[in-house]
C-alpha positions, -999 to 999 in steps of 0.1 A, spaced: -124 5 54 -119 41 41 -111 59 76 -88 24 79 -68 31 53 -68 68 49 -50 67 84 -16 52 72 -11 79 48 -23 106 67 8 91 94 31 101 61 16 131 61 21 143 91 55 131 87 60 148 53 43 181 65 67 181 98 99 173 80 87 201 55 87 226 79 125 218 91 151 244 75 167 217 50 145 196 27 172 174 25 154 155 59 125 152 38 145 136 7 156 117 32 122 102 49 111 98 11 135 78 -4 139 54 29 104 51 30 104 42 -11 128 15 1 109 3 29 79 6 13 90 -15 -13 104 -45 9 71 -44 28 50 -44 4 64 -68 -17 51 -91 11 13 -72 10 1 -104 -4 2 -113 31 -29 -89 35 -43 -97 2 -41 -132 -4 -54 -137 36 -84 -117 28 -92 -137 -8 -87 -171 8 -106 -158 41 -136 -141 22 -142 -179 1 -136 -198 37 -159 -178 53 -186 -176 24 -183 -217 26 -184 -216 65 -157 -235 67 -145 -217 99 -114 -246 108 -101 -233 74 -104 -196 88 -84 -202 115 -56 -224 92 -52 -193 70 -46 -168 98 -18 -191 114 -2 -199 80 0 -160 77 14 -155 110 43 -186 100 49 -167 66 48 -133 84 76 -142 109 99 -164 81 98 -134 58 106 -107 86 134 -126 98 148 -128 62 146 -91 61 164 -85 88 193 -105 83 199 -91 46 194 -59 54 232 -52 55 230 -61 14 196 -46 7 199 -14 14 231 -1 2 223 -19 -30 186 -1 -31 204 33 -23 230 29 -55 204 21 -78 180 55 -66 213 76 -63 203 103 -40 226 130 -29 251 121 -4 235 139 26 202 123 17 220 88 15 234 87 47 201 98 61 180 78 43 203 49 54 201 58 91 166 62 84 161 19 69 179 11 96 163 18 123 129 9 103 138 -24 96 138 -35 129 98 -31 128 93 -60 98 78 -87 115 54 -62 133 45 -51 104 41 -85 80 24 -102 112 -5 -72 111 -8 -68 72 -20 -109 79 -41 -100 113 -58 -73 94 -64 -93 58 -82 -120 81 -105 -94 95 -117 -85 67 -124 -111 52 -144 -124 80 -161 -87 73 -153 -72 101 -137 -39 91 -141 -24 127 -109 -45 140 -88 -30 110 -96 3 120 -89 2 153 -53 -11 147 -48 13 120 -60 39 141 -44 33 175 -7 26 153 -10 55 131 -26 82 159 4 69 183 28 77 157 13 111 147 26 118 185 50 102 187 66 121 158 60 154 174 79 144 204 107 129 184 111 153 159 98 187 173 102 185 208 137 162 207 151 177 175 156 140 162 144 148 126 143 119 102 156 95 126 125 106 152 104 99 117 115 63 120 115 55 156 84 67 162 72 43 134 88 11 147 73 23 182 40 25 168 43 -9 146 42 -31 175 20 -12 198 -4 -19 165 6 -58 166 -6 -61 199 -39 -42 197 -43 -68 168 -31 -99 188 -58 -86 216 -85 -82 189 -80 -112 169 -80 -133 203 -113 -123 215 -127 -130 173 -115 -164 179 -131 -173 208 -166 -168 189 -156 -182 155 -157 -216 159 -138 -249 141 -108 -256 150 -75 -253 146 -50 -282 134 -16 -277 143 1 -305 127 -7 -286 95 14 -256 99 48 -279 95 33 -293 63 43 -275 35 15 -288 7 -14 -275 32 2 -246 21 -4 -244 -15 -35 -224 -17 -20 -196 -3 16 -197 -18 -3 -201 -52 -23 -168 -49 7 -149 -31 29 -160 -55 11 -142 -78 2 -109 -57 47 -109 -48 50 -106 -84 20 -78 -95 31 -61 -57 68 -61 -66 61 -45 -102 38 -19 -83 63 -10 -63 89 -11 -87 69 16 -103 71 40 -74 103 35 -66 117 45 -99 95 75 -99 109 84 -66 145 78 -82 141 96 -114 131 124 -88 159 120 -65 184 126 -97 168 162 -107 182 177 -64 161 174 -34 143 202 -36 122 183 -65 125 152 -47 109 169 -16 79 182 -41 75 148 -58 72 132 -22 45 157 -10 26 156 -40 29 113 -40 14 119 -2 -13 136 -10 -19 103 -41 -15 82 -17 -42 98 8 -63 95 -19 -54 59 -31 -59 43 3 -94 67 4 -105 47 -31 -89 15 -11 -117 12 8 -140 6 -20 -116 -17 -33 -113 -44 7 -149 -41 2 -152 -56 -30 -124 -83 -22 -143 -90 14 -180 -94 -4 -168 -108 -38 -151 -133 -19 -176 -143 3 -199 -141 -32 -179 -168 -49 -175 -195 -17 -213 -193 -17 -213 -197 -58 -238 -166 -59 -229 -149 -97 -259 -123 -85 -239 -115 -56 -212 -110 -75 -221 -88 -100 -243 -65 -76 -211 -63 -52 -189 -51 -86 -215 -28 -95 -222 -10 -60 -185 -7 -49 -172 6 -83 -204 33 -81 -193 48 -49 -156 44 -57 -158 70 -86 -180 93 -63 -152 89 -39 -128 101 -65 -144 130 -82 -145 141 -42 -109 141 -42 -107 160 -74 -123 190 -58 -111 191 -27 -71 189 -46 -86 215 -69 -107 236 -45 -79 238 -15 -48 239 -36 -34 268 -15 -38 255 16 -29 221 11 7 234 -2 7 256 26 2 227 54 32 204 38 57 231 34 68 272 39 99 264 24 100 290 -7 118 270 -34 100 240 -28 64 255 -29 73 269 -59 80 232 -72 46 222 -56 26 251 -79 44 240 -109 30 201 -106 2 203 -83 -18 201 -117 -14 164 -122 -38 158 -86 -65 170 -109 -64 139 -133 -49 111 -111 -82 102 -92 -102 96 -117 -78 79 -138 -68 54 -111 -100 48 -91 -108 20 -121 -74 1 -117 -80 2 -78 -115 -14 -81 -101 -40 -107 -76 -53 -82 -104 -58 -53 -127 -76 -78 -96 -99 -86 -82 -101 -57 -114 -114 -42 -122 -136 -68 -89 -154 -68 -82 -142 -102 -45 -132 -90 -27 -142 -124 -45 -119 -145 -37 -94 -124 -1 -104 -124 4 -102 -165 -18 -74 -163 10 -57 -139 34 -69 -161 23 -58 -192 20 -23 -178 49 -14 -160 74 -29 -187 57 -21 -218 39 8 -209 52 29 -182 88 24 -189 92 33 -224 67 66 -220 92 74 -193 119 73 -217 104 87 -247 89 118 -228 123 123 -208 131 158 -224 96 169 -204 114 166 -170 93 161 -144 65 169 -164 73 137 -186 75 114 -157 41 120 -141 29 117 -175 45 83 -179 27 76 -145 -5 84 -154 -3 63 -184 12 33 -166 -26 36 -144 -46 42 -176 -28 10 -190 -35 -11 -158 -73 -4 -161 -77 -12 -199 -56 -40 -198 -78 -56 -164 -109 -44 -177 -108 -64 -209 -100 -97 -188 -130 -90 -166 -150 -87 -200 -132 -121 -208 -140 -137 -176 -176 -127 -177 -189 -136 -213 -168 -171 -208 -188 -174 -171 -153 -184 -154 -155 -162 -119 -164 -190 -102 
C-alpha cells in the first residue's frame, strides 16, 4: 500500500519539479491551484474509495462474498452518476472556485485551461477510487499498485513528451493526466474481472435500481463527503491564502505541499492497512484482532514518519534543488522548508486515526471530529496568526493536524472503555 500510494504524488512531483524548471513560475501557480480545484471535486467523492473498502473489509470478514460483489457495482453506479454531474456543472464550478482563491490573472486563465481539460477525466477517475477501495478490502493490495503504478508511470512520460518535448506546459500537465486516468481504469477493469471470476456469490442485479439496498453505503459516505469536503476545504484555503501573497510564494507553498503529500500517502499505507484488517477484524467480531491490528500498524506508521523527518532534514539541498533552479523561489523554499521537520510526526497520528475509523465504520466521529477542527481550530489560528505571513499559516496547519489527532484520539478512548467497536 505504501509504494501504491506514494506513486500519485510522486506523478505531482514530477509535475511540480518540471513546471519548476520552465522560465515563469506562473505555469506552476497555475498546475497548483487547478489541481487544488480538482483535487477538491475529486476528492470530495474519496468516500467512494473509503467507504468501498469499510463495507468490503466487514463483507469479506463475514464471507459474504454476493455482498462483495453488490458493493463494487453500487460504487461503479455512484462513480458514473457523480462524474457526469461534474461534468455538466463544470461551466459554474470553476469560475466560481477561481473567484473565491483569486489568483493572478495569468495564473487564472491557466489554471482554468488547466480544469478544463482535467475534468474530462472524472468518471475515470471516481470509477477507480471504487475498483481500487474493493481491492483492498478484499486484501489484495497488489491490484492497487498495479493501477497506481501503470497510471502514474504513464503520466510521468507522458508529461515529458507534452511538456518538454511539445512545449505544451500546464496544459501538457493536464492532458497527460486525463491520458493516464483511463489507461488506469482499464488496467483496473482487466484486474477486477479476472478477481471476480474466483470470488464467488453472486451478483443481483435488480438491486442496483433500488435505492434502500443502498443505504449502507450512502450512510457511511455521507459521512466521509462531509469529513473529505472539510479536508479539502482546508487545503484549498491554504493554497488560496498563498495564491494572494504572488506566485512566486504560491509556487513554494505548492512544492513544499508536494513533498507533504509524498509523505502523507507514504503514512497512507499504514493507514489502508488498518482499514483493510480492522475491517475484516470487526465482520469476524474478533476485539483481539482489532486491537493487535491498531497496535501493529500505528508502530510502523511512526517509524515510517521519523523516516521522513530525516530524509526532509538530511537532503534539504537537494530536494530544493530537484523541484526548482529558479532563484527567487528557492529562496522562498529555504525560508519554509523548516516546517517538513515537524509535519510528519505531527500528522502520522491523525492519518492512523482515520484508517482505524474508517475500517471500523465509525465514520461520524470522524465527521465532527473534522468539523470541530477545521472551523474551530484551523480557521481562527489562521486569522489570529495572520501578521506571521506565511509563517502564520503553516502554523495554523500544523495546529488544524494536532487538533484532528487529540480530538479522534479521545473518541477512540471513548469507544474502547464503553466496548462499542463492534
Amino acid at each position: 500500500m505504501i509504494l501504491s500510494n506514494i506513486s500519485l504524488p510522486l506523478l505531482a512531483a514530477v509535475d511540480t519539479a518540471l513546471l519548476g524548471h520552465l522560465e515563469n513560475p506562473t505555469f506552476l501557480g497555475a498546475v497548483a491551484v487547478g489541481s487544488s480545484i480538482l483535487t477538491f471535486l475529486y476528492w470530495s467523492f474519496g468516500f467512494l474509495r473509503m467507504g468501498t473498502t469499510s463495507l468490503t473489509a466487514r463483507a469479506f470478514g463475514a464471507q459474504d462474498m454476493s455482498q462483495c460483489r453488490m458493493l463494487l457495482a453500487q460504487s461503479a453506479v455512484l462513480a458514473m452518476g457523480l462524474s457526469l454531474l461534474l461534468i455538466v456543472l463544470q461551466s459554474l464550478i470553476f469560475p466560481l472556485a477561481l473567484t473565491l482563491m483569486d489568483p493572478s490573472p495569468a495564473t487564472r486563465d491557466l489554471a482554468l485551461t488547466y480544469c478544463q481539460i482535467r475534468i474530462f477525466s472524472a468518471p475515470a477517475t471516481l470509477a477507480t477510487y471504487g475498483i481500487v477501495g474493493w481491492f483492498i478490502g478484499l486484501h489484495n493490495t497488489r491490484a492497487p499498485l498495479l493501477i497506481m503504478l501503470g497510471t502514474n508511470v504513464l503520466n510521468i512520460i507522458l508529461d515529458c513528451i507534452f511538456i518538454l518535448g511539445l512545449d505544451m506546459k500546464s496544459e501538457g500537465a493536464a492532458l497527460a493526466t486525463v491520458i493516464a486516468e483511463y489507461t488506469g481504469l482499464f488496467l483496473g477493469l482487466y484486474l477486477m474481472r479476472n478477481t471476480l471470476k474466483g470470488l464467488g456469490g453472486t451478483l443481483d442485479y435488480p438491486k442496483l435500481l433500488q435505492l434502500h439496498y443502498y443505504s449502507d453505503l450512502l450512510r457511511v459516505n455521507r459521512h466521509l463527503f462531509i469529513r473529505t469536503a472539510c479536508l479539502l476545504f482546508s487545503f484549498s484555503f491554504f493554497t488560496a491564502q498563498g495564491a494572494r501573497q504572488g506566485d512566486t510564494l504560491l509556487a513554494a507553498n505548492a512544492i513544499i505541499m508536494q513533498l507533504l503529500m509524498l509523505m502523507a500517502y507514504g503514512l497512507d499505507g499504514f493507514a489502508h492497512a488498518s482499514e483493510a484488517l480492522i475491517g475484516k477484524a470487526i465482520g469476524r467480531k474478533r476485539l483481539d484482532e482489532f486491537y493487535n491490528a491498531c497496535r501493529a500498524t500505528t508502530f510502523w506508521a511512526f517509524v515510517t514518519a521519523m523516516l521522513f523527518t530525516a530524509v526532509f532534514l538530511l537532503a534539504k539541498i537537494p530536494i530544493i534543488l530537484v523541484f526548482s533552479d529558479i532563484e527567487a523561489l528557492t529562496n522562498e523554499l529555504m525560508t519554509y522548508y523548516a516546517w517538513l521537520y515537524i509535519l510528519p510526526l505531527i500528522c502520522v497520528w491523525s492519518y492512523q486515526l482515520d484508517g482505524i475509523f474508517i475500517g471500523s465504520g465509525k465514520t461520524r466521529g470522524m465527521q465532527y471530529s473534522m468539523l470541530l477542527s477545521v472551523f474551530l481550530v484551523y480557521l481562527p489560528s489562521w486569522y489570529l496568526t495572520q501578521h506571521w505571513g506565511n509563517h502564520g499559516l503553516w502554523f495554523a496547519f500544523c495546529v488544524f493536524n494536532l487538533a484532528r489527532t487529540l480530538s479522534m484520539a479521545n473518541l477512540y478512548a471513548r469507544y474502547s472503555r464503553l466496548k462499542s467497536w463492534f
